[in-house]
C-alpha positions in Angstrom: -15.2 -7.3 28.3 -13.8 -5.2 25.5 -9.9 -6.6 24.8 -9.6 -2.4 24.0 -9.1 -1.2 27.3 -8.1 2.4 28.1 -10.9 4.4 26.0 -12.3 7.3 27.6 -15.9 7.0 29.1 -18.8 6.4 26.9 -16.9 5.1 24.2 -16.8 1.6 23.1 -14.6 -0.7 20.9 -16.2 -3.7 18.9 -15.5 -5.7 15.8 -14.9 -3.7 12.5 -17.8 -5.0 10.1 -18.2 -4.4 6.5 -20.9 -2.3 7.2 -19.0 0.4 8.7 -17.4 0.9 5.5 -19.5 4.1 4.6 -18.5 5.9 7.8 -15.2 4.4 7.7 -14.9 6.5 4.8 -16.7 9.6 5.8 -14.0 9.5 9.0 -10.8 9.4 6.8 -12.2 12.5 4.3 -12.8 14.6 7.6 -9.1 13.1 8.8 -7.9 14.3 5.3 -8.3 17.8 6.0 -5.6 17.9 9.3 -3.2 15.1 8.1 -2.3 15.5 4.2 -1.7 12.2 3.3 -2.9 12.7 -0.8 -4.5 9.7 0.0 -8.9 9.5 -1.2 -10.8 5.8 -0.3 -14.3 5.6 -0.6 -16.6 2.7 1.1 -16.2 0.7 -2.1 -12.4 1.1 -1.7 -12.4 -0.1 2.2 -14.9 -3.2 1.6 -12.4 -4.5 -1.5 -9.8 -3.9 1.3 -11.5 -5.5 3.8 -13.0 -8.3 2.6 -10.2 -10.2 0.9 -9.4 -14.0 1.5 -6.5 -13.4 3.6 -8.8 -10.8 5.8 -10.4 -12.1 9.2 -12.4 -8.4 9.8 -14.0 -9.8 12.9 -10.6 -10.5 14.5 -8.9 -8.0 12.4 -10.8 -5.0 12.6 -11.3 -2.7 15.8 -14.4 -0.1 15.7 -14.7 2.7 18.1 -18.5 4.2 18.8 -20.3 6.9 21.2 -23.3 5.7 22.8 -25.1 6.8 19.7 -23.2 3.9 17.9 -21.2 6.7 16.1 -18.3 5.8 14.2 -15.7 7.6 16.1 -12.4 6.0 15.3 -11.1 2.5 13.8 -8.4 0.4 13.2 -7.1 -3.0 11.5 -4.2 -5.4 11.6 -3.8 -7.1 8.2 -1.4 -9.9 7.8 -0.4 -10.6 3.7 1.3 -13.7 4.9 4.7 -15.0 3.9 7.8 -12.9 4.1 11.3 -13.2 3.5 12.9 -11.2 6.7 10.0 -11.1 8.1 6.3 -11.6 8.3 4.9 -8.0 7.6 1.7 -6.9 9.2 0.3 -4.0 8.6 -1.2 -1.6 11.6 -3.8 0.6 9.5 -6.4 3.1 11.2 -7.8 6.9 11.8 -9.2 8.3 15.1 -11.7 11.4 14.0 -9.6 14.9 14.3 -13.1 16.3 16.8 -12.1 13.4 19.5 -8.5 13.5 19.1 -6.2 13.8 22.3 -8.4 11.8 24.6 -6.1 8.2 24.4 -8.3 6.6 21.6 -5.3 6.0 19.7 -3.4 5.2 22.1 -6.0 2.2 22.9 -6.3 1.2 19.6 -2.1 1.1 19.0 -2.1 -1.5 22.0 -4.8 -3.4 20.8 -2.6 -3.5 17.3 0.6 -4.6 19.1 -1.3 -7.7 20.7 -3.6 -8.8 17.4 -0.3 -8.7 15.5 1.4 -10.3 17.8 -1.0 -12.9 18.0 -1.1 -12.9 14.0 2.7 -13.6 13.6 2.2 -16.0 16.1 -0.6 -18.1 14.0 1.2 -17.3 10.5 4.9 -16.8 10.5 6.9 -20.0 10.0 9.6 -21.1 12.7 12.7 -18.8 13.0 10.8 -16.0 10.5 10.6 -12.7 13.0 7.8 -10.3 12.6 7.0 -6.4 12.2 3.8 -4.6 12.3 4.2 -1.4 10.3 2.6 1.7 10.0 2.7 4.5 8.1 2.7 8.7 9.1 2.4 11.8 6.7 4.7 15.0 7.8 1.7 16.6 9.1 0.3 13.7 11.5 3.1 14.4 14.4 0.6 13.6 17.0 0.4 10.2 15.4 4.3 9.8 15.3 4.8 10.8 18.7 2.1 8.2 19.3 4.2 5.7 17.3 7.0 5.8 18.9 5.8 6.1 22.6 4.3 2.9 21.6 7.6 0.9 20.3 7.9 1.6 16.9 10.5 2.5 15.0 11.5 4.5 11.6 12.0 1.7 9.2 12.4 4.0 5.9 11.0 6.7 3.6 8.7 6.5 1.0 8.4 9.5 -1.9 5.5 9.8 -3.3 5.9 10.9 -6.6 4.1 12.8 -9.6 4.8 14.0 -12.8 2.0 15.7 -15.1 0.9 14.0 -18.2 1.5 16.3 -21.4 5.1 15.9 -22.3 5.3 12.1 -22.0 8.7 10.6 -23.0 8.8 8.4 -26.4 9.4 4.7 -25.3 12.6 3.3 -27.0 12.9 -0.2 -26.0 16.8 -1.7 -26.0 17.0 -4.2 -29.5 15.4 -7.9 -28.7 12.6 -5.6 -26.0 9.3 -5.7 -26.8 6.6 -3.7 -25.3 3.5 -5.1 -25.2 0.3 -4.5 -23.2 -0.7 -6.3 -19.9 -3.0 -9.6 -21.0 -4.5 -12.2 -18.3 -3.1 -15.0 -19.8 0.3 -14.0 -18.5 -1.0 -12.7 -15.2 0.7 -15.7 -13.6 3.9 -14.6 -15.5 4.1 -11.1 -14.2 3.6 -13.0 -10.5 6.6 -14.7 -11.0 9.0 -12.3 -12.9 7.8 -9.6 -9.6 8.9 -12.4 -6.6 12.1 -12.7 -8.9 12.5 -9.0 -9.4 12.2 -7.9 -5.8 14.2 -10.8 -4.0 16.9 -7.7 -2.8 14.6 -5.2 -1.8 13.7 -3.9 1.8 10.4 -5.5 3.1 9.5 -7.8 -0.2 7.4 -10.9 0.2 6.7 -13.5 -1.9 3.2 -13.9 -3.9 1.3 -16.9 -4.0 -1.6 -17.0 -6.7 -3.9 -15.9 -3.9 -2.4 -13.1 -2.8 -1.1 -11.8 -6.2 -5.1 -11.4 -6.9 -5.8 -10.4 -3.4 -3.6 -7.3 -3.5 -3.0 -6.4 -7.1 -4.5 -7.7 -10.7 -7.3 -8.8 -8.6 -8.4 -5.1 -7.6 -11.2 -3.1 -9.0 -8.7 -0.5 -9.8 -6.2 -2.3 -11.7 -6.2 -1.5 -15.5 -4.8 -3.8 -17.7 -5.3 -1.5 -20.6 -2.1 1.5 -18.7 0.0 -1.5 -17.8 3.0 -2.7 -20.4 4.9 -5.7 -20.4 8.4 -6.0 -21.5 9.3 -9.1 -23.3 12.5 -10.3 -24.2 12.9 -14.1 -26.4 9.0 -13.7 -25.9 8.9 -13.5 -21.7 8.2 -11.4 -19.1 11.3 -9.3 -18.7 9.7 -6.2 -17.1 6.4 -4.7 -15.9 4.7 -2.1 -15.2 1.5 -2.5 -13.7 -1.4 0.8 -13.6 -4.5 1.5 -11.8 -6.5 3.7 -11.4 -8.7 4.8 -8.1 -12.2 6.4 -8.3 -12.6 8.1 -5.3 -8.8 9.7 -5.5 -10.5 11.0 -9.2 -13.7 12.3 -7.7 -11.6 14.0 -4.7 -8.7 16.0 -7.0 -10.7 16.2 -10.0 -8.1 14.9 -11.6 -7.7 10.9 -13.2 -4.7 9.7 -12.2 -2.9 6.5 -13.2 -0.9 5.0 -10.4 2.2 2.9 -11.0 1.7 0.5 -8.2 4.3 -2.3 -9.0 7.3 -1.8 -11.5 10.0 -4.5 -11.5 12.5 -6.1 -14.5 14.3 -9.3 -13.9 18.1 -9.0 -13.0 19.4 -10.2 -16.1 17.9 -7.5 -18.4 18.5 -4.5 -15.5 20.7 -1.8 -17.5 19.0 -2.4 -20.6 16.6 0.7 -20.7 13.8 -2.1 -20.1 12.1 0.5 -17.2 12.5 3.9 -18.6 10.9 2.3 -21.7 7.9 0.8 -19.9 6.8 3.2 -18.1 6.9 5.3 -20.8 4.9 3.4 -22.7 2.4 3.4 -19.7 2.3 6.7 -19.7 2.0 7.2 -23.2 -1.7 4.6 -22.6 -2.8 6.8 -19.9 -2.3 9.9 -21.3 -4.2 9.2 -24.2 -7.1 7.2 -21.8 -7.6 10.8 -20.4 -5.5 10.6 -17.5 -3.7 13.7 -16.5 -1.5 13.0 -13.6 0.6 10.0 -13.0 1.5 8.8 -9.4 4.2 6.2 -7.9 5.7 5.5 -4.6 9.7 5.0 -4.2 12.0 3.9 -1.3 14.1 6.7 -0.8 17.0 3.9 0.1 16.0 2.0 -3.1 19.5 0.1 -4.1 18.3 -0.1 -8.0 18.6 3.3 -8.9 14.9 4.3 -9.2 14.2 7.1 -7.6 17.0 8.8 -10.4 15.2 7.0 -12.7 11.6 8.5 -12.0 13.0 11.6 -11.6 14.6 11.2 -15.1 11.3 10.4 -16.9 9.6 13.6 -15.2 8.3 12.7 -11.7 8.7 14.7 -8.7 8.6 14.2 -4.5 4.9 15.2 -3.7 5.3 14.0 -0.1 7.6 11.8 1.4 5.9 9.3 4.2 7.3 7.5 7.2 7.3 3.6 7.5 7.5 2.8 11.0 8.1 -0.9 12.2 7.6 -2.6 15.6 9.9 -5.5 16.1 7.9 -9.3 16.8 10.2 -12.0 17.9 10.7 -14.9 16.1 8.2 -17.7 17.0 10.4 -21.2 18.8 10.2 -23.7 16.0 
């Protein structure tokens, strides 16, 4: 018996396999079109996604077919592991815009609730509570509705920021800052000075080695060559780490460098040590041939950043919705 009850006749729900990458895909492009989210994966992009350690797609993964064995919707539940307030799973999926309204999402939302449910339960330590999160664009408000009919919550806001590439700001590092480029042998390094960096923020969790690689230097996308490192008696002080995505180039016809993780320790904060990074980041990916550069913010960010993004040119694009649904705390 399929544990995805509620789907309308002559649809089916089975496990998400790599193979259904390509029309994994092919169903978020057509998705793209009604819901705006700026966002472009390709099948390459989903199997990196899907086939980390840390992954269990069998368990993990939902697919929904016609009798055909078409690809009509999907979903995942992907717990990172480890957490400071909480162990945060993330509830990831699209139901094809021609069969929406017919209580496929709806299904696959419940199915979410119980796999992360049962995921907190396997993973999070005594006493550590949980929340499955999952994220809306302004134009998916059948989605939202969906959401919160379902028991989540708005959690925060996320800008999504851009700023064009000609008129990069000069880098001028603080005396004793030093900006050099991202190199492997301090991969571990940059791990570290990030767990330190974010300790405060909403939502951070701490990286191990294997889920540092699973999730950032270790993607296809990550280019070592945009990122700076700010040093400062010769260690990490700051980062800022680039990548940049194929498909998203291919769809905008644009390259686009995205500034997925920027952090400085707490002891050099007020130093200029951001603003010069990321200028110097920009600087490498405008003259790789990149002409857009991209970066998300918390709009409730308690550093400053979003008036500091703003300052070195970047601008809201769109501004998504986290939502959270609340797991209790597993009885030590």
């Amino acid at each position: 018996m399929s544990d995805v009850p509620g789907l309308p006749d002559g649809l089916t729900a089975r496990p998400l396999t790599l193979a259904d990458a390509d029309a994994a895909a092919g169903l978020l492009e057509a998705a793209e079109a009604v819901d705006d989210t700026g966002e472009h994966e390709d099948a390459d992009d989903l199997t990196e996604w899907w086939d980390r350690e840390l992954v269990d797609l069998p368990r993990d993964g939902r697919a929904v077919v016609d009798d055909g064995g078409r690809l009509l919707a999907w979903a995942t539940s992907i717990a990172p592991r480890g957490g400071r307030d909480a162990l945060r799973i993330w509830s990831e999926g699209r139901v094809h815009p021609r069969v929406r309204g017919r209580g496929i999402g709806r299904a696959l939302v419940a199915w979410q609730v119980r796999r992360g449910t049962e995921q907190h339960a396997e993973h999070a330590p005594p006493g550590l509570p949980g929340r499955l999160v999952a994220t809306t664009y302004p134009a998916m408000t059948s989605a939202a509705r969906l959401l919160g009919r379902s028991g989540f919550a708005v959690e925060r806001y996320y800008h999504a920021m851009e700023r064009a590439l000609p008129g990069v700001p000069e880098a001028h590092p603080a005396p004793g800052v030093h900006l050099v480029p991202f190199t492997w042998d301090r991969d571990d390094e940059v791990r570290r000075a990030h767990n330190a960096s974010f300790t405060a923020h909403h939502g951070s969790t701490e990286r191990d080695e294997v889920a540092w690689r699973s999730w950032f230097t270790g993607q296809r996308a990550f280019r070592p060559d945009l990122s700076v490192l700010a040093l400062v008696d010769g260690a990490v002080a700051g980062y800022v780490l680039g990548y940049v995505y194929e498909a998203d180039t291919r769809a905008t016809g644009v390259q686009t460098v995205h500034l997925g993780q920027i952090g400085v320790l707490p002891p050099a904060r007020g130093r200029g040590v951001a603003t010069a990074a990321i200028a110097a980041s920009l600087r490498a990916a405008a003259d790789a041939g990149c002409g857009r550069a991209a970066l998300d913010v918390d709009s409730e960010n308690s550093t400053g950043a979003l008036a500091l993004y703003e300052r070195v040119g970047f601008r809201t694009a769109r501004t998504r919705t986290a939502w959270a649904f609340a797991v209790p705390t597993v009885a030590g």
